[in-house]
SEMAR-139838 format. One line per field, with one value per residue (C-alpha): chain; residue in three letters; x, y, z. Coordinates in nm, 3 decimals. Example, Ala and Ser with C-alpha at 12.3 -4.5 7.8 and 13.67 -1.06 7.14 Angstrom:
2
c A	A
r ALA	SER
px 1.230	1.367
py -0.450	-0.106
pz 0.780	0.714
//
This chain:
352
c A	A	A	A	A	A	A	A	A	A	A	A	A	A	A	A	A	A	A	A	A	A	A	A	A	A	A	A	A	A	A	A	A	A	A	A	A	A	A	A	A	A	A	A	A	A	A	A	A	A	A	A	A	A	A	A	A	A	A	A	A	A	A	A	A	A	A	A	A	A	A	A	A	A	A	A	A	A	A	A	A	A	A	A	A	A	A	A	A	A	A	A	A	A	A	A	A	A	A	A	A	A	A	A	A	A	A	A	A	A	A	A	A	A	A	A	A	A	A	A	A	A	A	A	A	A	A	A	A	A	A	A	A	A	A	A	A	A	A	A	A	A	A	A	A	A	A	A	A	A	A	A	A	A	A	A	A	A	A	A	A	A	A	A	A	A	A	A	A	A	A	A	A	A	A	A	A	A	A	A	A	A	A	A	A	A	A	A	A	A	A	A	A	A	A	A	A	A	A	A	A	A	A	A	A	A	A	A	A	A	A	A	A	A	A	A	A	A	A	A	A	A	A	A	A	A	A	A	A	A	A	A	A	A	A	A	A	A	A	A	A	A	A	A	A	A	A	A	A	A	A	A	A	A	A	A	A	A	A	A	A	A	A	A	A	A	A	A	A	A	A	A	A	A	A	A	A	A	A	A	A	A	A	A	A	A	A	A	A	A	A	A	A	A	A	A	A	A	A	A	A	A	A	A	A	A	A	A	A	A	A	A	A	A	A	A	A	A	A	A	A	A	A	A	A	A	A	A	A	A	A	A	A	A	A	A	A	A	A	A	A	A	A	A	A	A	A	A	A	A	A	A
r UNK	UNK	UNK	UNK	UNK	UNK	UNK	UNK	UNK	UNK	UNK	UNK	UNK	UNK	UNK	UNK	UNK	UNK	UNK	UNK	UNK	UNK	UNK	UNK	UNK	UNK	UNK	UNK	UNK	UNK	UNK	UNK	UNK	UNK	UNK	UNK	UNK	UNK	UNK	UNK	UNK	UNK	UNK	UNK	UNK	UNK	UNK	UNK	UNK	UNK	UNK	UNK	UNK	UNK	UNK	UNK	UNK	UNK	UNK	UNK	UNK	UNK	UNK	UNK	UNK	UNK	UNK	UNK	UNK	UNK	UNK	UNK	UNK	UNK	UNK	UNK	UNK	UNK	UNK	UNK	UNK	UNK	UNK	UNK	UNK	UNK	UNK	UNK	UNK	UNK	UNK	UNK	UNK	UNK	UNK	UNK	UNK	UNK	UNK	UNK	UNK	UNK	UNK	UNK	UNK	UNK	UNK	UNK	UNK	UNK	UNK	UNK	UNK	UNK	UNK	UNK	UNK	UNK	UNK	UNK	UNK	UNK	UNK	UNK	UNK	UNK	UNK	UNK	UNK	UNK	UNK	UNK	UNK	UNK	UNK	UNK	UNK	UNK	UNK	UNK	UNK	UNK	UNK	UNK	UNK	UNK	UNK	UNK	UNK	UNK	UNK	UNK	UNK	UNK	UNK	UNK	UNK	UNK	UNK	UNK	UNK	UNK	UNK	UNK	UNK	UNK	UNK	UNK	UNK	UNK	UNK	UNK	UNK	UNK	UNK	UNK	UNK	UNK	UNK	UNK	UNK	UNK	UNK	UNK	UNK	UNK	UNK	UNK	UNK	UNK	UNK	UNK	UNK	UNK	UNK	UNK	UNK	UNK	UNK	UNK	UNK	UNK	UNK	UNK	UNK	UNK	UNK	UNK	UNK	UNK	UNK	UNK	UNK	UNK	UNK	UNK	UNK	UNK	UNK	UNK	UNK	UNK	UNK	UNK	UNK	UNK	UNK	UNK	UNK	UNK	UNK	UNK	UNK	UNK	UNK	UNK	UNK	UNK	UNK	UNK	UNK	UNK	UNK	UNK	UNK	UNK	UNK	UNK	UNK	UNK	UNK	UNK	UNK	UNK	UNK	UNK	UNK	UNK	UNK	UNK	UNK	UNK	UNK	UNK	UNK	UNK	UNK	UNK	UNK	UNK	UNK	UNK	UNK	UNK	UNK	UNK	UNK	UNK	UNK	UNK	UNK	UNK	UNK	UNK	UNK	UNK	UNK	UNK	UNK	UNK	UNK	UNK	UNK	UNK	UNK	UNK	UNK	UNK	UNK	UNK	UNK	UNK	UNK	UNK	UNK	UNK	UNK	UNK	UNK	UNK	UNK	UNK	UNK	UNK	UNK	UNK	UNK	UNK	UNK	UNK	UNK	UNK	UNK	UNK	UNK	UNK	UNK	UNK	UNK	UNK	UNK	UNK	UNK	UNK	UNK	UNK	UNK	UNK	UNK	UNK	UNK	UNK	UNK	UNK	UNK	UNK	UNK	UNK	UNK	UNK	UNK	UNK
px 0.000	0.151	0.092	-0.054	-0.070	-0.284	-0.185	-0.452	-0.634	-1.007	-1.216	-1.390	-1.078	-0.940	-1.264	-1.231	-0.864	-0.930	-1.226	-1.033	-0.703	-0.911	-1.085	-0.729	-0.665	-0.280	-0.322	-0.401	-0.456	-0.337	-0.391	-0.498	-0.338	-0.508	-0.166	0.185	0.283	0.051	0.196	0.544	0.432	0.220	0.499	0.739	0.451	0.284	0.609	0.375	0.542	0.399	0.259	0.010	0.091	-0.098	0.061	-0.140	-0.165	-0.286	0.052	0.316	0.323	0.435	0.783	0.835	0.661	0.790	1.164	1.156	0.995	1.283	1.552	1.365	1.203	1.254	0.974	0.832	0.603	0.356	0.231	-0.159	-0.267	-0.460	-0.365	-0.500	-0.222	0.137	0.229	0.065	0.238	0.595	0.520	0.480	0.803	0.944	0.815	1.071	1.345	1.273	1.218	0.874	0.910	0.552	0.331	-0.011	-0.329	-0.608	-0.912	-1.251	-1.554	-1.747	-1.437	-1.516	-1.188	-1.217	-1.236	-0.937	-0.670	-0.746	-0.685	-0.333	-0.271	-0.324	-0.080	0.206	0.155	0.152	0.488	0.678	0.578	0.817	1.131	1.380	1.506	1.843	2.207	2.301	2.659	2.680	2.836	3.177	3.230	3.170	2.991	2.887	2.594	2.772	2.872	2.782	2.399	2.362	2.565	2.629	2.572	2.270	2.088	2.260	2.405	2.622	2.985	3.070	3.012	2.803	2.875	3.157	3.005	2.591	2.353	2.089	2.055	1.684	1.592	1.273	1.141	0.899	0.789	1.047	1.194	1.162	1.437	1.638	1.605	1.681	2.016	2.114	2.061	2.228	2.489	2.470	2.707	2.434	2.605	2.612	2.595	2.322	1.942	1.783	1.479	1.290	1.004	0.826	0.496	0.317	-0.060	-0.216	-0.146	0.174	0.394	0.438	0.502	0.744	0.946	0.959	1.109	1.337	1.439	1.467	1.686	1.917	1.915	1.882	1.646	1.381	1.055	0.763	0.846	0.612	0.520	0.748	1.015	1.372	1.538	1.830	2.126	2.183	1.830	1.605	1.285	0.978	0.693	0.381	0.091	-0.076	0.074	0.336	0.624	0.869	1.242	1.331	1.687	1.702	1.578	1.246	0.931	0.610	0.359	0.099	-0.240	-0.256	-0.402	-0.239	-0.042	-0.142	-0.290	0.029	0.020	0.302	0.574	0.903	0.902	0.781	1.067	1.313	1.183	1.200	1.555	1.668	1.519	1.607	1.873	2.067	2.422	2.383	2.139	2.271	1.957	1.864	1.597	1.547	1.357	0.986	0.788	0.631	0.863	0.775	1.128	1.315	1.260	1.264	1.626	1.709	1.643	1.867	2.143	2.154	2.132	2.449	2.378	2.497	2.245	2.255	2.002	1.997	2.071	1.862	2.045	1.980	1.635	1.337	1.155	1.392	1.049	1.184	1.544	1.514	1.337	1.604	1.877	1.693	1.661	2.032	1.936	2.184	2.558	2.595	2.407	2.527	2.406	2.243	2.522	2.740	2.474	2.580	2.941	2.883	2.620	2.899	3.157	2.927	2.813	3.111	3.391	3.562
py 0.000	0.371	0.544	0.914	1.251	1.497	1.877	2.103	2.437	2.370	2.105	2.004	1.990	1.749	1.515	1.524	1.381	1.182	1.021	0.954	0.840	0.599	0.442	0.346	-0.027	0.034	0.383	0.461	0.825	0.803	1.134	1.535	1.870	2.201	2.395	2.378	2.281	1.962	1.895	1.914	1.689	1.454	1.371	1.290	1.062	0.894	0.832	0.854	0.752	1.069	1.393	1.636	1.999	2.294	2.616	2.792	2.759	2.940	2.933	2.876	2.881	2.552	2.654	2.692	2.366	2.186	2.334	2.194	1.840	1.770	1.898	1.680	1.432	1.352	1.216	1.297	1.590	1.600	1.980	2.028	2.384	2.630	2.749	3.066	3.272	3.193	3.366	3.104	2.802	2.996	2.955	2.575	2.559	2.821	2.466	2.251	2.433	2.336	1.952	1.878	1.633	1.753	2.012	1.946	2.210	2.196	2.049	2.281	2.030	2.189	2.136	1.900	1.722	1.682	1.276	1.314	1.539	1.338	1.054	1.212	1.289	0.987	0.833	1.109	1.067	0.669	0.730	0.976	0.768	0.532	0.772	0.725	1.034	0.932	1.049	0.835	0.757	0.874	0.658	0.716	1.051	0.969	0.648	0.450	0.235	-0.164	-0.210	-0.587	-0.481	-0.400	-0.434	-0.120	-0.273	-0.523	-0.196	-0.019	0.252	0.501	0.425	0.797	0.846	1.181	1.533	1.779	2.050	2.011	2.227	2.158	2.028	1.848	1.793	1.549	1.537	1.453	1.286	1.494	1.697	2.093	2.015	1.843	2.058	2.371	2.195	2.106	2.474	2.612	2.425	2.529	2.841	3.103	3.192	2.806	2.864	2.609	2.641	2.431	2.281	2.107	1.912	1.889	1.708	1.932	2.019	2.296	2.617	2.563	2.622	3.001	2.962	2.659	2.910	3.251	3.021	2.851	3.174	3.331	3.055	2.981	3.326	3.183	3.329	3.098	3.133	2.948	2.853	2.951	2.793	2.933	3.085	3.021	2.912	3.104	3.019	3.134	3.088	2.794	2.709	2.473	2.290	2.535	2.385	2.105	2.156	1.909	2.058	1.941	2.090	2.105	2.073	2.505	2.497	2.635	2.543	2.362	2.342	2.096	1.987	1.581	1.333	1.314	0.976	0.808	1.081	1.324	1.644	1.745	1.408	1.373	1.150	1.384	1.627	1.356	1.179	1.546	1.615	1.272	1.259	1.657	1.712	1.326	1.381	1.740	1.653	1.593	1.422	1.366	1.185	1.284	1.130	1.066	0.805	0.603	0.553	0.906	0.967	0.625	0.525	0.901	0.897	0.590	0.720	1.014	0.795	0.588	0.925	0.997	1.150	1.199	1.034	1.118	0.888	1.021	0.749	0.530	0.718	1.054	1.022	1.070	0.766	0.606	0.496	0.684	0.720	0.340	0.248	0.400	0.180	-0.107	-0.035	0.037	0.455	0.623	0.668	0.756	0.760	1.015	1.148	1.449	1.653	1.521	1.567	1.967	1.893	1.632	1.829	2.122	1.932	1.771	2.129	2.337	2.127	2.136
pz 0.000	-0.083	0.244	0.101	0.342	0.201	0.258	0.211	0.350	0.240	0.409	0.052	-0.107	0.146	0.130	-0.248	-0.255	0.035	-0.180	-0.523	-0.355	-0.153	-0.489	-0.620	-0.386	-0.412	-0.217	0.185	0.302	0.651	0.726	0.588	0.725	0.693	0.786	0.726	1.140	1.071	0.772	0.917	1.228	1.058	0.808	1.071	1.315	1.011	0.790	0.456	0.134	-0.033	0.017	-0.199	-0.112	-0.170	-0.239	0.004	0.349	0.611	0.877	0.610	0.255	0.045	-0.019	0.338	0.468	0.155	0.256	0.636	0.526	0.290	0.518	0.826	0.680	0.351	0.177	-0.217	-0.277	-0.531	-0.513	-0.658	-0.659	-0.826	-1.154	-1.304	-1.453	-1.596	-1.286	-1.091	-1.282	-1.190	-0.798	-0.886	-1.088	-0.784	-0.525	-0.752	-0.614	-0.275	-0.356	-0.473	-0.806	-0.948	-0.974	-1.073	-1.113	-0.866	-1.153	-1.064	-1.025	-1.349	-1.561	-1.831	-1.832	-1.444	-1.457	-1.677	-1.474	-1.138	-1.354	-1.417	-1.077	-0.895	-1.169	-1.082	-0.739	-0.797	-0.992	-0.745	-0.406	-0.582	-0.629	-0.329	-0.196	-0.138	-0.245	-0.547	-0.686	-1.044	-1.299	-1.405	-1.614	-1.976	-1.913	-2.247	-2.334	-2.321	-2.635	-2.633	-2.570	-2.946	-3.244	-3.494	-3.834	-3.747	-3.674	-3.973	-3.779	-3.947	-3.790	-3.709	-3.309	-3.428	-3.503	-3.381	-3.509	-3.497	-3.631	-3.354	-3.053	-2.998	-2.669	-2.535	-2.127	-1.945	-1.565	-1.352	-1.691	-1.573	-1.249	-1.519	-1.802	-1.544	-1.472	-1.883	-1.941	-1.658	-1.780	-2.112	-2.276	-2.353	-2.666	-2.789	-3.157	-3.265	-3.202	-2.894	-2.937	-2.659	-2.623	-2.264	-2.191	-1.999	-1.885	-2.052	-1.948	-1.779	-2.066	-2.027	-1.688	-1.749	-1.967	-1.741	-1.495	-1.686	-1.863	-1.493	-1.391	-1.612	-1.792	-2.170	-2.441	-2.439	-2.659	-2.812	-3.158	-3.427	-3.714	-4.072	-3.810	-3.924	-3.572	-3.434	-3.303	-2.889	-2.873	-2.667	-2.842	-2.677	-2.874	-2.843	-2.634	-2.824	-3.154	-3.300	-3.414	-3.708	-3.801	-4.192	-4.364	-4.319	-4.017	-3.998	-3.791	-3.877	-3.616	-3.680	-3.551	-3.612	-3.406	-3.077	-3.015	-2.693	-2.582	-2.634	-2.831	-2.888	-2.919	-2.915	-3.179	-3.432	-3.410	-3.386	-3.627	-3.852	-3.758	-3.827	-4.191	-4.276	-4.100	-3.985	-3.887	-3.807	-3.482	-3.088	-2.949	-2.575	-2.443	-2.047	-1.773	-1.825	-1.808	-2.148	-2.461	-2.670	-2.836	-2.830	-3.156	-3.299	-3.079	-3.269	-3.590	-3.531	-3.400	-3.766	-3.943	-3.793	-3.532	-3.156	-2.920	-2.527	-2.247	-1.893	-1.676	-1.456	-1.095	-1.209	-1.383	-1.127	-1.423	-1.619	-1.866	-2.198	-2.189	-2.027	-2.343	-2.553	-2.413	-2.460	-2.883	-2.797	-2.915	-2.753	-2.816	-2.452	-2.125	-1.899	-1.545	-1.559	-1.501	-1.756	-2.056	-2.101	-2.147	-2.397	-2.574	-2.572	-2.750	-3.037	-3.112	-3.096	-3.068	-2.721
//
């Protein structure tokens, strides 16, 4: 059974979680707090195996209680809140800092996709009561996929190890992908001279307020692409809201409205699967954590264009689901911790 403490300020809101959560015969609420001093105590007497945070609390606010539970008590935080403005989604992003591995809006009762988002968060908060809050040892600097797990010309790879000098750098994320994208990009020269274009399954209306924070934190130019725009170098571009989005051989944009795949609009494996027919040995691809397989294949097309091919690994990822599934297909050249994957995408773009 996942043990689940739910933190919340309104009575209604705490009988509503309290009601799904208890549907699902994997979880157990074993207790609600309506302030931030319960939440604190109740997370150190009931040792719960998760915890749903709201933003807004009547004693503390989230970052605060959020803050002391991780530094006391570590234990994951799922944070579901009320979402309005793009200035709301940045406070949620803000709770990341602090140690919270999701942020999820509060769904209003009348909203017709209600059914549908608690759906979604009981599956995040199924997904993060699993992630172990510990200090992991990272794999030895410039750790490479066994070679034994695949063999280069059965899957008709091109024998190159990728380009020195791309002319893009494609990026795919999801489950636990703003704390890691926040650390590629701080990483990151801002004047590297190749376009960055990322790919980051997100709820609706959180993308704006993904990108102010990410722009506020690790100081890049980061916009919305838009569809015919010729991509710049020294510039960060992400997928708009629930529009595919394809690269050509000149790099430009094409936003499209197809079918959704598995319920995902936009995928990673449409603009992989772009870059790797338009633009093959020019591409570095990376494929962060996330749960689901969206981008292995596209990451093993760009590999046997030519390409350079980068997996976060297993002790850095919060869900190892899609760069997991791209070791498998044996996708990636490399798979480096999290705080490797800058360098490397540094010196297959510009050389050192």
């Amino acid at each position: 059974m996942i043990k689940i403490l739910i933190v919340d300020d309104s009575a209604p809101v705490r009988v509503l979680l309290t009601d799904f959560f208890s549907r699902e015969p994997d979880f157990q609420v074993v207790g609600c707090a309506e302030d931030g001093e319960s939440a604190i105590r109740m997370v150190r007497q009931l040792n719960p195996d998760v915890v749903t945070m709201d933003v807004n609390l009547p004693d503390y606010d989230g970052f605060t209680v959020t803050r002391r539970i991780m530094e006391q008590n570590p234990v994951p935080i799922v944070v579901i809140s009320a979402v309005y403005t793009a200035s709301d989604a940045e406070v949620g992003f803000r709770l990341l800092d602090t140690g919270a591995l999701a942020f999820h809006n509060k769904p209003a009762l009348n909203d017709e996709f209600f059914s549908e988002s608690m759906a979604e968060i009981v599956m995040s908060v199924r997904l993060m009561s699993e992630v172990k809050l510990v200090r992991r040892k990272a794999r030895p600097v410039g750790y490479i996929a066994p070679s034994h797990s695949f063999d280069n010309k059965s899957y008709g790879f091109c024998p190159a190890n990728g380009p020195v000098n791309a002319k893009i750098v494609c990026i795919g994320a999801s489950t636990g992908g703003p704390q890691a994208l926040k650390q590629v990009l701080m990483s990151l020269p801002k004047d590297l001279p190749v376009p960055v274009v990322i790919i980051q399954h997100i709820s609706t209306g959180f993308l704006e307020g993904l990108v102010n924070w990410l722009q506020d934190k690790t100081g890049h130019n980061i916009q919305v692409a838009k569809n015919g725009e010729a991509l710049k170098v020294c510039t960060v571009y992400f997928a708009p809201e629930d529009y595919h989005i394809q690269i050509s051989s000149t790099l430009k944009v094409t936003l499209t409205s197809s079918p959704a795949v598995n319920g995902i609009r936009p995928t990673i494996e449409s603009l992989f699967d772009s870059v790797a027919r338009n633009i093959g040995g020019g591409v570095v691809g990376v494929l962060l954590t996330g749960m689901g397989s969206d981008g292995a294949q596209g990451l093993l097309d760009i590999r046997r264009r030519g390409g350079y091919t980068i997996a976060q690994d297993k002790e850095t990822s919060i869900i190892f689901g899609m760069p997991g599934e791209a070791v498998k297909i044996g996708a990636a050249i490399a798979v480096l911790p999290l705080g490797e994957i800058a360098d490397a995408i540094v010196k297959h773009t510009i050389g050192r």
